[in-house]
ChimeraX commands (.cxc) that place a marker at each C-alpha (Angstrom):
marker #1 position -6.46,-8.15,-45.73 radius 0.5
marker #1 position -8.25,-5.91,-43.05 radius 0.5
marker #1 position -8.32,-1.98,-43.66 radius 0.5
marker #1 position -8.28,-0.52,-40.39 radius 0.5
marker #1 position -10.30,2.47,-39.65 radius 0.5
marker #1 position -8.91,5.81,-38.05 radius 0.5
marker #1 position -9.02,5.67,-34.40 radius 0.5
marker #1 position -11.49,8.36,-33.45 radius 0.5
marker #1 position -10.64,11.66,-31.42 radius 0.5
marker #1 position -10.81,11.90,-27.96 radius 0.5
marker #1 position -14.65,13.13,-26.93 radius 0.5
marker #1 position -13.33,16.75,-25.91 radius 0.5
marker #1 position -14.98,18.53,-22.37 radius 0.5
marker #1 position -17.99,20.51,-22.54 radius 0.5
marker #1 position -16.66,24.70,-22.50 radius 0.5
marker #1 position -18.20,25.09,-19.33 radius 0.5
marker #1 position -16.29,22.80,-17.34 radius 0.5
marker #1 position -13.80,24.57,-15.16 radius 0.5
marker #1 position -10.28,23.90,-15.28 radius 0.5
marker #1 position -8.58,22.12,-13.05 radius 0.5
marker #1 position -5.16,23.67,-11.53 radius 0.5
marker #1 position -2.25,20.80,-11.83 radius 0.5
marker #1 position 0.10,20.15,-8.93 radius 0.5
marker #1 position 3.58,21.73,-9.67 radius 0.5
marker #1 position 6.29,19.33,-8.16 radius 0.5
marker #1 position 9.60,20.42,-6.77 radius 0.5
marker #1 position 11.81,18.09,-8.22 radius 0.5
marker #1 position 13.65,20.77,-10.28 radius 0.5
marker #1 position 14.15,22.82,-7.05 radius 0.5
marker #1 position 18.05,23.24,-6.17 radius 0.5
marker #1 position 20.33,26.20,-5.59 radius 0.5
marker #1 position 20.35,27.78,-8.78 radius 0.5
marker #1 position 22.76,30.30,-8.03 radius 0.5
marker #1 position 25.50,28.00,-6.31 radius 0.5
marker #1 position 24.85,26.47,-9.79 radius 0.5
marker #1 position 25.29,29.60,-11.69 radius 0.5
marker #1 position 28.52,30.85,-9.65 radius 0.5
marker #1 position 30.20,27.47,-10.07 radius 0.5
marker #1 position 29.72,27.85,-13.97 radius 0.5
marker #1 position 30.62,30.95,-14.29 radius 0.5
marker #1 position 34.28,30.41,-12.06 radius 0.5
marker #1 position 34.83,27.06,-13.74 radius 0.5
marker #1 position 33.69,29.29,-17.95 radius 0.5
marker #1 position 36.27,31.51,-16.45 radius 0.5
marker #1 position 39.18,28.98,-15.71 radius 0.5
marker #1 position 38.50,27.47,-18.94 radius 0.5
marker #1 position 38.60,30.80,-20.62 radius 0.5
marker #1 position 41.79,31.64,-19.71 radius 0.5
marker #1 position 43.57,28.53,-19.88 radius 0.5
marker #1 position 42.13,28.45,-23.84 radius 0.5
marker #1 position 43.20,31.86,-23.95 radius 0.5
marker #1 position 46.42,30.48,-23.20 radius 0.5
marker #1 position 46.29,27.15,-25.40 radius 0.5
marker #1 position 45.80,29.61,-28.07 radius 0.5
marker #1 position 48.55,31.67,-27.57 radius 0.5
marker #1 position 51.28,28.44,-26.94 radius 0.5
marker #1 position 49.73,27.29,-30.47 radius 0.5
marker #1 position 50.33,30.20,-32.30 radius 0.5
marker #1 position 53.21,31.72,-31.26 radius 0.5
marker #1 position 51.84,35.17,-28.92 radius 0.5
marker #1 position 55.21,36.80,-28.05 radius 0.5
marker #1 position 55.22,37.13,-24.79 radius 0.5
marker #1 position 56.67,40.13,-24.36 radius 0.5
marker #1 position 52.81,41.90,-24.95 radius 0.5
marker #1 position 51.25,43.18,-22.27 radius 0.5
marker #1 position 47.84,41.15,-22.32 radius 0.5
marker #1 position 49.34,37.70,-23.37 radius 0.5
marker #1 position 51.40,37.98,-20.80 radius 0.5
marker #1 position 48.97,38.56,-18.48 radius 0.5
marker #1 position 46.95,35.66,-19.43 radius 0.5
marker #1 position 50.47,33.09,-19.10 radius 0.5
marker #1 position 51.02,34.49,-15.53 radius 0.5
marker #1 position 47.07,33.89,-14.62 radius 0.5
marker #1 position 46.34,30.92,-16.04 radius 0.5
marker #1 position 50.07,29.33,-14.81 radius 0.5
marker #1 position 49.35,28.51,-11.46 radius 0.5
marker #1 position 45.80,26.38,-12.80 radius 0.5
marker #1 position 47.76,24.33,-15.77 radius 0.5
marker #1 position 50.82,23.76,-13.40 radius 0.5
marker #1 position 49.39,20.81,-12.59 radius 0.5
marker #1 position 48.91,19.05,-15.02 radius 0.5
marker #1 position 52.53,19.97,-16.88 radius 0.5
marker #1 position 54.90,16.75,-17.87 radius 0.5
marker #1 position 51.57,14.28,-18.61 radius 0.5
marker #1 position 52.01,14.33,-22.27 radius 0.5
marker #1 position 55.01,15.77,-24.39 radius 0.5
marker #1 position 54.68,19.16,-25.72 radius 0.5
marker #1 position 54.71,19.08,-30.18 radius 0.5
marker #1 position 55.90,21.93,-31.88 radius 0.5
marker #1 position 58.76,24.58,-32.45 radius 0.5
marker #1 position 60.49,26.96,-30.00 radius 0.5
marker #1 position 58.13,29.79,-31.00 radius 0.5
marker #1 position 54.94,27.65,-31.41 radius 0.5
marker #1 position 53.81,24.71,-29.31 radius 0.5
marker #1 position 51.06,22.49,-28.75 radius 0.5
marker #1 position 50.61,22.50,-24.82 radius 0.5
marker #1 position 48.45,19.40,-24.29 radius 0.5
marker #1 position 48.55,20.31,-20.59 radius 0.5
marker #1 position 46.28,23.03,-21.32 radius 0.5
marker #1 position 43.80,20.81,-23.04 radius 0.5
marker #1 position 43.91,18.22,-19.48 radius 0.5
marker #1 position 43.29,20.93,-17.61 radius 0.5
marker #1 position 40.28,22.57,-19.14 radius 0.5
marker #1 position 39.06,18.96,-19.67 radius 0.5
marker #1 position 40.01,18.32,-15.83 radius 0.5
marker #1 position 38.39,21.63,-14.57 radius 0.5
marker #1 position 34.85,20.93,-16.63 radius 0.5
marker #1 position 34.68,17.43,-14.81 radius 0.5
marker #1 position 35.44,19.10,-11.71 radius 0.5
marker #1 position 32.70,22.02,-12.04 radius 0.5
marker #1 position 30.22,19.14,-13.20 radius 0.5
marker #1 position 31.00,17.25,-10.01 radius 0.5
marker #1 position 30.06,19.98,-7.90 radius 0.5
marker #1 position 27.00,21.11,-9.63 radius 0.5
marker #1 position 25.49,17.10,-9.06 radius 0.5
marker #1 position 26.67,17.76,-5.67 radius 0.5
marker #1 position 24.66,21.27,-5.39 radius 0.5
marker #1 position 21.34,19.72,-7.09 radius 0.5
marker #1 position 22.06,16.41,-4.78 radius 0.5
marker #1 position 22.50,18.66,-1.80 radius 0.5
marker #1 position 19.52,21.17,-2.20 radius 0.5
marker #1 position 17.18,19.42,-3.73 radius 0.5
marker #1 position 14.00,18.95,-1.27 radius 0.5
marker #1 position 14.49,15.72,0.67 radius 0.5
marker #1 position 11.98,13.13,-1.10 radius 0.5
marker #1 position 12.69,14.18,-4.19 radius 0.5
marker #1 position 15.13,13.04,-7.45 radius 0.5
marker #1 position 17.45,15.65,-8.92 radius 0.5
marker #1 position 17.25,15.96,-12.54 radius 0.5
marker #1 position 20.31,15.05,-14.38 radius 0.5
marker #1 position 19.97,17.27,-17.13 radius 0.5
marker link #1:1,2 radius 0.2
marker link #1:2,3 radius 0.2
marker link #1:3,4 radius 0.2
marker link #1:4,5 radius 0.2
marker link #1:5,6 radius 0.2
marker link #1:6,7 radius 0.2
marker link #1:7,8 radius 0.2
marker link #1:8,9 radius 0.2
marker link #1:9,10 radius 0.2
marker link #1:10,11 radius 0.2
marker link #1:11,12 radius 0.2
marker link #1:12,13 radius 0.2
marker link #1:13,14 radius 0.2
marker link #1:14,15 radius 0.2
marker link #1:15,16 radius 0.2
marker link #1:16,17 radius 0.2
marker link #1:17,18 radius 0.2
marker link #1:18,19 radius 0.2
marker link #1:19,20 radius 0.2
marker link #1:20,21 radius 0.2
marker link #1:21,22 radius 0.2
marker link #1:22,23 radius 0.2
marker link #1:23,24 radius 0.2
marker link #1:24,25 radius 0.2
marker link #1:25,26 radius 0.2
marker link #1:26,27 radius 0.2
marker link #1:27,28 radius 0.2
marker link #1:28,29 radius 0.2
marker link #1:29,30 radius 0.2
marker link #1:30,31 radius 0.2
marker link #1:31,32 radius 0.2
marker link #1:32,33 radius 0.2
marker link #1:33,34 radius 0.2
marker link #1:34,35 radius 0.2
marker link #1:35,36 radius 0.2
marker link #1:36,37 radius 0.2
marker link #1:37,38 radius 0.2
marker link #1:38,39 radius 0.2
marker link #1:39,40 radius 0.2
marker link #1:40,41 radius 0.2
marker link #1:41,42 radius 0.2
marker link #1:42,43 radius 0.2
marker link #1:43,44 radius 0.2
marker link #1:44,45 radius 0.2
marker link #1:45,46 radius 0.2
marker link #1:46,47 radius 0.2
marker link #1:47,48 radius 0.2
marker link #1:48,49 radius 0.2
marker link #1:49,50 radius 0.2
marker link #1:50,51 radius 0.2
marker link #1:51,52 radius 0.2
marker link #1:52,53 radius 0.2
marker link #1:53,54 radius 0.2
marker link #1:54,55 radius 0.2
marker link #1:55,56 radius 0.2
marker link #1:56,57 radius 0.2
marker link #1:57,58 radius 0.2
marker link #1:58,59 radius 0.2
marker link #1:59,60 radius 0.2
marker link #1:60,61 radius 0.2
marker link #1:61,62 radius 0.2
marker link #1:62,63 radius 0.2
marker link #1:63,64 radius 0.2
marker link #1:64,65 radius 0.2
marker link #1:65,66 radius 0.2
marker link #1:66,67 radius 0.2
marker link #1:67,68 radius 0.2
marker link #1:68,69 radius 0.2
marker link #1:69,70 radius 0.2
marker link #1:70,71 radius 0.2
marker link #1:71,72 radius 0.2
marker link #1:72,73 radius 0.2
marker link #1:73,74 radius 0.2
marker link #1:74,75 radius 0.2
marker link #1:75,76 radius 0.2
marker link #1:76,77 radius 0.2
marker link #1:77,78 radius 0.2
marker link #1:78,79 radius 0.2
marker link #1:79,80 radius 0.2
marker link #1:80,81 radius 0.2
marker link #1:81,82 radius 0.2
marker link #1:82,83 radius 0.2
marker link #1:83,84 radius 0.2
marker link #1:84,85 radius 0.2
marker link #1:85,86 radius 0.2
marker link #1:86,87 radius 0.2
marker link #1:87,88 radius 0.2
marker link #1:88,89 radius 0.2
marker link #1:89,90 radius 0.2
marker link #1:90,91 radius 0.2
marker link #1:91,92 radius 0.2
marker link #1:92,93 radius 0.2
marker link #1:93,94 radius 0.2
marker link #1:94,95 radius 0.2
marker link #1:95,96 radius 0.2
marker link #1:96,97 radius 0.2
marker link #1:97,98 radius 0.2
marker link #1:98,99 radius 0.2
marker link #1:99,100 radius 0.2
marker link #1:100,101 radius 0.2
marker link #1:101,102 radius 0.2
marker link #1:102,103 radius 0.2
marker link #1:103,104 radius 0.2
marker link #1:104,105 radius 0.2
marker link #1:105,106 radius 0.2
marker link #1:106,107 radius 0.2
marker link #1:107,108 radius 0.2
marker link #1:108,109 radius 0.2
marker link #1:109,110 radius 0.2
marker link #1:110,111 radius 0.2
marker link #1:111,112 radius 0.2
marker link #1:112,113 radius 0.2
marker link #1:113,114 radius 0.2
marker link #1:114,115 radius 0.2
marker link #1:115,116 radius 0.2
marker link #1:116,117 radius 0.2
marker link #1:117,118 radius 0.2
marker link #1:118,119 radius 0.2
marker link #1:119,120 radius 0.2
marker link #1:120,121 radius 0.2
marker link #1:121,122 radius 0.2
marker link #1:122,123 radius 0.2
marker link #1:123,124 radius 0.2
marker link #1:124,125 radius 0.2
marker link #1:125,126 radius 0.2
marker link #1:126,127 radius 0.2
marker link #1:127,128 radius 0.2
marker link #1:128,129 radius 0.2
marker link #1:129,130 radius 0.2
marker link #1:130,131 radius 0.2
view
């Protein structure tokens, strides 16, 4: 049986040696506000319509003020998705899966168009990161 030896350390550069600037590239470079905008309308939708999840789930009377404001804004954005799955629970409670398809539907959505963004502004030549 062989014993291996440590490798030895790289033979460092003398101190006076200058340093050599490295090459940034642009392959990061897209619109990041476009990017930013269509998170923050898409953290929004999906605030509200959890907001709303929420208040199906545990029972929020309706008759306040602010959860009724949040049932008439979010409406119009779960509409959509209403009669996919069958609503569980009692007359005051209820589990509204179409609130859960359409936060799920509106992530995939803003995800879409932020690839599209990075694909669309990203200098030509170059690879969008998918990250």
């Amino acid at each position: 049986m062989a014993i291996q030896q440590p490798a030895s350390a790289p033979a460092s550069a003398p101190a006076s040696a200058p340093v050599q600037p490295t090459s940034v590239t642009e392959e990061s470079r897209y619109n990041f506000r476009a990017v930013a905008v269509v998170g923050f309308v898409v953290g929004v939708v999906d605030i509200f319509i959890a907001a709303r999840f929420l208040g199906k789930l545990l029972g929020a009377s309706a008759h306040s003020a602010f959860v009724n404001f949040i049932y008439q804004v979010s409406s119009p954005m779960v509409a959509p998705f209403t009669g996919i799955f069958g609503n569980a629970g009692s007359g005051a409670n209820s589990f509204e899966t179409a609130s859960l398809v359409a936060i799920a539907v509106y992530a995939v959505i803003g995800w879409g168009i932020v690839v599209l963004i990075r694909i669309v502004t990203a200098p030509r030549g170059t690879k969008p990161s998918t990250s």
